[in-house]
C-alpha positions in Angstrom: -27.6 5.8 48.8 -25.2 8.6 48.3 -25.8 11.1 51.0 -23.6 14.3 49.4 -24.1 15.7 45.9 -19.6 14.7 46.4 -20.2 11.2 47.1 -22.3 10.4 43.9 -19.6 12.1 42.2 -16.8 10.4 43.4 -18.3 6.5 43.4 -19.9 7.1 40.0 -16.1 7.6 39.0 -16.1 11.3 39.0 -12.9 11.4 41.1 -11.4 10.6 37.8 -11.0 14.5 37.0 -9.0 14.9 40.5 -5.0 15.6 39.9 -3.2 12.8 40.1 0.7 12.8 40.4 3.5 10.8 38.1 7.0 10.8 38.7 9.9 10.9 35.6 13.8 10.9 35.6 15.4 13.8 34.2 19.1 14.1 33.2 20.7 17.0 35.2 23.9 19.0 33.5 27.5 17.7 34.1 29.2 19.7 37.0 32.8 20.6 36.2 35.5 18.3 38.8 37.4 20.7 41.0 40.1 19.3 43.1 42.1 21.3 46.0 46.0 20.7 46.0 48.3 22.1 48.7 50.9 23.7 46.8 52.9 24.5 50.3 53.2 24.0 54.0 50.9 25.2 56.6 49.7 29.0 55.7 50.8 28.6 52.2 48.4 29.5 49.3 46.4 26.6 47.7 46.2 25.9 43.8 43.1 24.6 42.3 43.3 22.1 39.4 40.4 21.6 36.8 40.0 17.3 36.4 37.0 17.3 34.0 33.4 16.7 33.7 31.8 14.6 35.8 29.0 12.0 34.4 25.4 13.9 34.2 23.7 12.6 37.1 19.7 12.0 37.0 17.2 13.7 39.3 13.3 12.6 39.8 10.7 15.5 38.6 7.1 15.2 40.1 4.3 15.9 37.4 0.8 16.7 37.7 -1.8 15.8 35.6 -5.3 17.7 35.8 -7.8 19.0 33.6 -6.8 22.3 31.9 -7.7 25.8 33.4 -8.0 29.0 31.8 -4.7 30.2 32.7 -3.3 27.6 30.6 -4.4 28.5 27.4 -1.8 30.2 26.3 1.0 27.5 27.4 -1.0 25.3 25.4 -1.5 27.4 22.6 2.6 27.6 22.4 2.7 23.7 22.7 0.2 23.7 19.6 2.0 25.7 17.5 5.8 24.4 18.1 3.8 20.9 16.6 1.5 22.5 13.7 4.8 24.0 12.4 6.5 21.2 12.4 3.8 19.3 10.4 2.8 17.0 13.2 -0.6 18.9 14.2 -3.1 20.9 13.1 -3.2 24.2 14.2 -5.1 25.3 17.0 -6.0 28.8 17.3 -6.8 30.8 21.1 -10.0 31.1 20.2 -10.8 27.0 19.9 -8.9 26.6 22.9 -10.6 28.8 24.6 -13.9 27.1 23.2 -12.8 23.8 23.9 -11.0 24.0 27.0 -13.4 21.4 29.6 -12.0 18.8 26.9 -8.3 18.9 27.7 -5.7 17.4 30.0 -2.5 19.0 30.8 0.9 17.4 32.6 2.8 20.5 34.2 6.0 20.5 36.4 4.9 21.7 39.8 7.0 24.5 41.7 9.9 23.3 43.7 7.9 25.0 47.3 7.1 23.2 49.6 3.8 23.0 49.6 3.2 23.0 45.7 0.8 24.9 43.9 -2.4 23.1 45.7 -4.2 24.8 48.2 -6.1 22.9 50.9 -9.4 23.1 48.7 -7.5 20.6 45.9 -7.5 23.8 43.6 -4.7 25.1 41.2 -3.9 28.5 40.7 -1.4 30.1 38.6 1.4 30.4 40.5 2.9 28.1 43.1 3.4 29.9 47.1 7.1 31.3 46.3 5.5 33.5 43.0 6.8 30.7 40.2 4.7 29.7 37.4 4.5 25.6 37.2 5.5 24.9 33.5 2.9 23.0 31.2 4.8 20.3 29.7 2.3 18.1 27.7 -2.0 18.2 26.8 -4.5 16.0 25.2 -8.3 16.4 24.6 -11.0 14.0 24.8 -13.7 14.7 22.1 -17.2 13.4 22.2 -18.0 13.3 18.0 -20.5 11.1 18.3 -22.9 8.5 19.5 -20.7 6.1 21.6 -17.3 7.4 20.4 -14.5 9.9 21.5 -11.6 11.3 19.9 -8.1 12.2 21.1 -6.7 15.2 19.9 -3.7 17.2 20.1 -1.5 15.0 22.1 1.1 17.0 22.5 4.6 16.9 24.6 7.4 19.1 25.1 10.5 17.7 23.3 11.9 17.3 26.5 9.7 15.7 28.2 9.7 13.2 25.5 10.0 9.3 26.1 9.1 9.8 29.4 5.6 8.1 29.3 4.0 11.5 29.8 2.3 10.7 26.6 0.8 7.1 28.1 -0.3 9.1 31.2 -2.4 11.6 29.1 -3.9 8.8 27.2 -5.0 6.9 30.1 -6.7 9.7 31.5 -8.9 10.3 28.9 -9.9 6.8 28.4 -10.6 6.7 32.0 -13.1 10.0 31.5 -14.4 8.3 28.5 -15.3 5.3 30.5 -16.8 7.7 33.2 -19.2 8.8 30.2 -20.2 5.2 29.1 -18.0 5.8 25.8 -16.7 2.6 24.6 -15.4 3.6 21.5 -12.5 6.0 21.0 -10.5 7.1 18.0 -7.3 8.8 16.9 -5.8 10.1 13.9 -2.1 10.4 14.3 1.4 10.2 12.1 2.4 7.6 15.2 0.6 4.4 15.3 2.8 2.2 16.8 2.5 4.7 20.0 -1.5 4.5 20.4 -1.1 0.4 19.7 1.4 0.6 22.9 -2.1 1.4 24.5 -4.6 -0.7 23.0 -4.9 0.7 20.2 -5.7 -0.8 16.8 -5.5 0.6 12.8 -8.9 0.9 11.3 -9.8 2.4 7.6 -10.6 5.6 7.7 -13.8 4.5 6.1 -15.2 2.9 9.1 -15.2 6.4 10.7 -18.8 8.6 10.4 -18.1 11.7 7.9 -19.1 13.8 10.8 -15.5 13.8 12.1 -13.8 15.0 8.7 -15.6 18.2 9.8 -12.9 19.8 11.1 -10.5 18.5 9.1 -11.8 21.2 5.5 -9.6 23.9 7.3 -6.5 21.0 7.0 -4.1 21.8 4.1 -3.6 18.1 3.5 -7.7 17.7 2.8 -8.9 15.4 1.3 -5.8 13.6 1.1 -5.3 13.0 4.7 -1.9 11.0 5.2 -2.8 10.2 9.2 -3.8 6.6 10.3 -7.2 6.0 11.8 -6.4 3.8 15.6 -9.5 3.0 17.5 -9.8 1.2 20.9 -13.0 -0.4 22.1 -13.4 -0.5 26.3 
């Protein structure tokens, strides 16, 4: 028997909603080459010759992923619309953000401090110890539509961030949640397939979908004729 209201959280899979931490290569800009050639003797002046570019090198970025907080609504709002007007997501206004806010991940950069932007309570605020703002980089939502099934929406990265698995990561921690809720049914509609089969993933007819989920797709200026594939994955 569980003797803390934290212990029945954490064995009944609650730690799920902790941050956890990924690591992901970055490219860093080429440096220009600068070589030092004595043009004298002792004591005389030194000419500096430009040899090129060197290579770009590649540096390791830590990234947190947690459950969204209010102050990142507006990066995610941002995110949102840099997708929706590229045709690759609906729209999401502030206000269904705001409305459906418990439902979304985020992947952020962290502050380069030394101590991050944790304090020793596990809680995120804002800004990291030195004043900088972490930068969100990526969300997805899990969405409880119906009996036994979830949704993933607005999986979103920054471009780049892209490649990176950041994507994957998100994924995985709403199935996890999903599975924390005894969901064992969980759908997507998306213009990129082959990415959610990478998961588990399979295509399904839209058909096998209840109509309750086409509900918010009337505001959608592609409805009726919805051009996404339907992926579902059964845990």
């Amino acid at each position: 028997m569980y003797k803390t209201g934290r212990q029945r959280y954490e064995k009944g899979g609650g730690a799920i909603f902790y941050p956890t931490e990924i690591e992901i290569e970055m490219e860093t800009e080429a440096e220009e080459v600068l070589t030092v050639k004595s043009k004298g003797g002792r004591g005389k002046n030194k000419k500096i010759d430009k040899e090129g570019v060197a290579g770009k090198g590649v540096k390791t970025v830590k990234v947190v992923l947690r459950k969204a907080l209010m102050c990142d609504v507006k990066s995610l709002y941002k995110l949102f619309s840099e997708y929706s007007k590229a045709g690759e997501m609906l729209p999401r206004s502030m206000s269904d953000i705001y409305t459906h806010l418990r439902d979304f991940y985020i992947a952020e950069i962290e502050c380069e401090t030394e101590t991050g932007n944790e304090n020793l309570n596990g809680n995120y605020s804002e800004k990291g110890s030195s004043g900088c703002e972490p930068e969100v980089i990526g969300a997805c939502a899990l969405a409880i539509v119906w009996e036994n099934l979830a949704e993933i929406r607005s999986l979103a990265v920054k471009r780049p961030y892209t490649r990176k698995l950041i994507g994957t990561e998100l994924i995985k921690k709403c199935i996890e949640e999903a599975k924390f809720f005894k969901i064992t049914n969980i759908f997507a509609l998306t213009y990129k397939p082959q990415f959610f089969q990478k998961s588990g993933f399979n295509v399904i007819d839209k058909s096998e979908l209840p109509h309750k989920i086409w509900s918010d797709c009337i505001n959608c200026v592609k409805f009726p004729d919805c051009d996404e594939t339907a992926v579902m994955l059964k845990i």
